[in-house]
N, C-alpha and C positions, 0 to 999 in steps of 0.2 A: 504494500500500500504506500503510494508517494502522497507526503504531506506537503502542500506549500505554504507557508510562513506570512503569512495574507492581511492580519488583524493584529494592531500594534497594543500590547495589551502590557502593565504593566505586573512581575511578580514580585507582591511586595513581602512576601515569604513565605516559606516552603516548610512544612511538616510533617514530620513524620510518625505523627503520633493521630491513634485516632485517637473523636469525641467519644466522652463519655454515654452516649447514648447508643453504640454501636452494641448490635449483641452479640459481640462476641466476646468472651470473660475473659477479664483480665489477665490472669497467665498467660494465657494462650497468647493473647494479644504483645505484651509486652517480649515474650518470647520469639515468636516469629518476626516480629520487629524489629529484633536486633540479630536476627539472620543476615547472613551474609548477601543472598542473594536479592534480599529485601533493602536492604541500604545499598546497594550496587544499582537498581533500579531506579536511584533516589538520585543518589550521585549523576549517573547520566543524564538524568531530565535536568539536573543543575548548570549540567556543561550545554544545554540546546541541542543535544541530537534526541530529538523528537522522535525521531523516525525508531531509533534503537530503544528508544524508553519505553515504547508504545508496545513493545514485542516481551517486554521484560515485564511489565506492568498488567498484560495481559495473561502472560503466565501464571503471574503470581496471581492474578483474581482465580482463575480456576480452582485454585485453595483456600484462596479466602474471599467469597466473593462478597460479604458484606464489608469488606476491607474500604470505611469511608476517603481516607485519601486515595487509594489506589482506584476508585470510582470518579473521585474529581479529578485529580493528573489524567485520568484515559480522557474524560471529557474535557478537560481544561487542553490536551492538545487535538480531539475531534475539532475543538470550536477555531484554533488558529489556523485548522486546513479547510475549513468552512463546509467540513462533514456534517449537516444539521440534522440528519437521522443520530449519528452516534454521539454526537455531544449533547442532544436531548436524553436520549436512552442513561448514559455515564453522569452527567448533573442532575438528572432527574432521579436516579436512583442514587445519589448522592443526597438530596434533599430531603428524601423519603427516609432515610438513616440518620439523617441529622438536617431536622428543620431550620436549626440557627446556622449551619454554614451558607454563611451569603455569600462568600464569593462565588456558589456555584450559579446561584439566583445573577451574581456579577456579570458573569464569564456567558451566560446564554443569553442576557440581555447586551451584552458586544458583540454577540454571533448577530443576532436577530438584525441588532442597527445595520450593521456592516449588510444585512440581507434586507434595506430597508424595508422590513417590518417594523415599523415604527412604532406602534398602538403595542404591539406582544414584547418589546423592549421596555415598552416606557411603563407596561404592568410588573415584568419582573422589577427594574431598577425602584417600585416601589415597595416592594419586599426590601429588598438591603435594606433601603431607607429604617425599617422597623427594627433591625440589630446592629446596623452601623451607617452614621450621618457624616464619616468626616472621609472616606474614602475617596481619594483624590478620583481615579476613576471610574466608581459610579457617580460621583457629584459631573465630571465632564459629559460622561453619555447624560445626565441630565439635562446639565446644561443646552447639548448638543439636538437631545428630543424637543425641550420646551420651545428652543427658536425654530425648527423644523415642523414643529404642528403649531405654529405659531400661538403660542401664548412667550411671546417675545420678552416681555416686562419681567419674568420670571428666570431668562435664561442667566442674565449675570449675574443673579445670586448663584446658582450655583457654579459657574465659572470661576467665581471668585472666591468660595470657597474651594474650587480643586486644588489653586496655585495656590493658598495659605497654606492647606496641606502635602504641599510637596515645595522640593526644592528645583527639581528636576522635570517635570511631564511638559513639555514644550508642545504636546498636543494641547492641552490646555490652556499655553499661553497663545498661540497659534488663535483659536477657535473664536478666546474671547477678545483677540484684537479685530479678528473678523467680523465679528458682533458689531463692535463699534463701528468699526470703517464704512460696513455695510449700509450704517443709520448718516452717513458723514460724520460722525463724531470723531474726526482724526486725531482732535488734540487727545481722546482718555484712548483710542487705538496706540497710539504713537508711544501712551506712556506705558500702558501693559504688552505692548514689545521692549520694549525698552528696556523695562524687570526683566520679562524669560533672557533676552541677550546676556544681562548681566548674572543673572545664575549660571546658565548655561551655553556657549555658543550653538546656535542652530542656523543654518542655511538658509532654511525654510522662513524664519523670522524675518535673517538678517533681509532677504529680497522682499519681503513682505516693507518694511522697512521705509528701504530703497522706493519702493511703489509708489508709497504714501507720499516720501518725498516727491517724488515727480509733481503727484497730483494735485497737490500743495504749490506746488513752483520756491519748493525750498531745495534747489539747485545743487547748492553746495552741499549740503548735507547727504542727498542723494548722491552724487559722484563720492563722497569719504565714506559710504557706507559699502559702496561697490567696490571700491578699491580695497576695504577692506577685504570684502571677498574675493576679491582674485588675488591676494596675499596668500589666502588658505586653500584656493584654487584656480590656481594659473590659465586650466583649459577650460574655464566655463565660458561657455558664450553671451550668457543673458546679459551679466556686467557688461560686458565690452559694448551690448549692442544697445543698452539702456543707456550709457552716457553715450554713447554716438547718438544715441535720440534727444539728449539734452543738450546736448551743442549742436546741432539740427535746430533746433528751436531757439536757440538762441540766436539762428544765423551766421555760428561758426563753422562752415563746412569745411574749413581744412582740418581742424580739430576730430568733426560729426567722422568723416572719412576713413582718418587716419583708425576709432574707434572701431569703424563698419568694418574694416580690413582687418581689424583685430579679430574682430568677431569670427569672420571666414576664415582666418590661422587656425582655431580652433577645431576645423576638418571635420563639422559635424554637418550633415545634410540639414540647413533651414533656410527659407527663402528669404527672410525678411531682408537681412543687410544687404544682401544686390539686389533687393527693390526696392530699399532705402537709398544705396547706392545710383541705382539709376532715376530716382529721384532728383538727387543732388545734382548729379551729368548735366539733368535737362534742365533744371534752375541754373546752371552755369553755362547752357547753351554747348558743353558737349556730345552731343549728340551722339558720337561714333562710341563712342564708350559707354552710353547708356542702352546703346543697341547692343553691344557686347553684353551687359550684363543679362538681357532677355534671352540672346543668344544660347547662352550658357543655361541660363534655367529652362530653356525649353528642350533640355539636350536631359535634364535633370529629372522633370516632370513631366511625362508623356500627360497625365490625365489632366493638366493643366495647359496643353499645348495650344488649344486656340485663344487663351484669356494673353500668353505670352507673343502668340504671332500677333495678336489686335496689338498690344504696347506696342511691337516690333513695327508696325503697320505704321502706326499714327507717328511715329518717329521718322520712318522713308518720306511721308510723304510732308512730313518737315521740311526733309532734309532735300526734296524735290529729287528723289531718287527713284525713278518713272521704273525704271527695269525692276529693281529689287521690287521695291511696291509693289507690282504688278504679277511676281513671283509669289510672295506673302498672300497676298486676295487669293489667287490660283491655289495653292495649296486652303487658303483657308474655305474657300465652296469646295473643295473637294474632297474636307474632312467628316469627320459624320457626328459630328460634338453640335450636340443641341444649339451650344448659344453661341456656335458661327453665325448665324444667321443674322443677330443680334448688333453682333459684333461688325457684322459687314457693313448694314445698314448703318451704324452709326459713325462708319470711315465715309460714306457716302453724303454726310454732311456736308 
């Protein structure tokens, strides 16, 4: 059985001991417990091979099968390969054995979101709520439910209490700056990134960040925060291609440029910067080189080939170049892409 690792969930500890309500007697219990091959099972679910704990952990329930952790470890990793037959079957006979374990009530209500089942998430996460209120991630699936069935007003309470209780779930910080941002409230967005950055670095913040600033037209801010990022990661492309969009707007295109080319160093297939690039070309009255850039992306993107011959098009016939032109139309009725037609028509201006 291959697991995939799908659902970021967090474990904020691991036990090895069942609850007292298991009916299985104590000797026994504390015995087989301290079995070798019982703490070996234990140990590998600690190092993340899931795949090997699941084989080990199944074994052992054959012996013991009201064994309460060894029913939520098999569900607790059905729910991160998004198994939702076995990770109901493993948490739900986990709850049956012990009503107050709520992380199992946790763990099915992360399955469920992640399966937006929203309604059958937001019932279990009201269960924890009854034996534990300060769980950083039932408080964010909270959170994450209320703004999603919209009772919006409700969701940054519980956002706010995830990050009080942790130091670290940058999901959380993430979620509730998105809250903000979403309402324009940039200034309280701006500050609850700003907290998760400084607990902890995240990518995902820092460009969140970065965003804000653009939208803002806090310029400088947004280019120190990208640079930051390409400090920690040289080959990303978004920095390079987000300050070349800030000096684009500022009307710096030597700057805008030199960024766009950065961007394309970076050797990952995306269109934006040579069509920010060929942009720039034709506000500078380059012409030949913004024809280049079309050139090339249409060499790139077959499914996008007549939206690139039209740019190609409206540039020849700029540039009163009767032959190519007239090459570009030819190929362009002769293609079978819906919005030729479109496209022709509007060169026929």
């Amino acid at each position: 059985m291959k697991f995939y690792l799908l659902i970021i969930i967090i474990i904020t500890s691991i036990s090895c001991t069942t609850n007292s309500s298991s009916p299985i007697k104590a000797k026994t219990k504390v015995k087989y417990q301290n079995s070798v091959e019982y703490k070996s099972a234990f140990e590998t679910f600690k190092t993340k091979n899931y795949k090997l704990a699941y084989s080990k952990f199944i074994e052992l329930l054959k012996k013991y099968p009201d064994d309460i952790e060894l029913n939520y470890h098999l569900g607790f990793i059905a729910a991160k390969s998004k198994n939702l037959r076995l990770a109901k079957k493993f948490l739900e006979k986990t709850i049956s054995l012990s009503p107050s374990k709520w992380q199992a009530y946790r763990d099915l209500a992360s399955l469920y979101k992640s399966l937006y089942k929203y309604k059958d998430s937001l019932n279990l996460i009201k269960k924890v709520f009854k034996y534990e209120k300060n769980d950083p991630v039932s408080n964010f699936i909270m959170g994450y439910l209320s703004n999603k069935l919209e009772r919006n007003d409700n969701a940054f309470i519980y956002y706010d209490r995830a990050i009080k209780h942790t130091q670290t779930y940058m999901l959380a910080y993430i979620h509730y700056g998105e809250f903000y941002y979403s309402r324009k409230q940039y200034d309280k967005a701006e500050k609850i990134w700003k907290e998760g950055l400084e607990k902890r670095y995240s990518n995902t913040i820092a460009s969140r960040l970065g965003s804000l600033y653009i939208k803002t037209k806090n310029y400088n801010e947004a280019i120190n925060i990208y640079e930051k990022i390409l400090k920690k990661y040289p080959q990303s492309l978004e920095p390079y291609f987000n300050i070349g969009k800030i000096y684009e707007e500022q009307k710096n295109y030597t700057q805008a440029i030199k960024y766009y080319k950065k961007a394309l160093s970076t050797k990952k297939i995306y269109d934006s910067p040579k069509i920010a690039l060929a942009n720039i070309y034709i506000k500078q009255n380059k012409l030949d080189k913004a024809l280049l850039m079309y050139e090339e992306l249409n060499k790139i993107h077959i499914s996008k080939t007549s939206f690139y011959l039209y740019k190609q098009a409206k540039i020849l016939k700029a540039q009163k170049n009767k032959k190519r032109y007239k090459e570009i139309i030819k190929i362009l009725k002769e293609s079978k892409f819906k919005e030729s037609l479109s496209y022709l028509k509007s060169l026929e201006k």
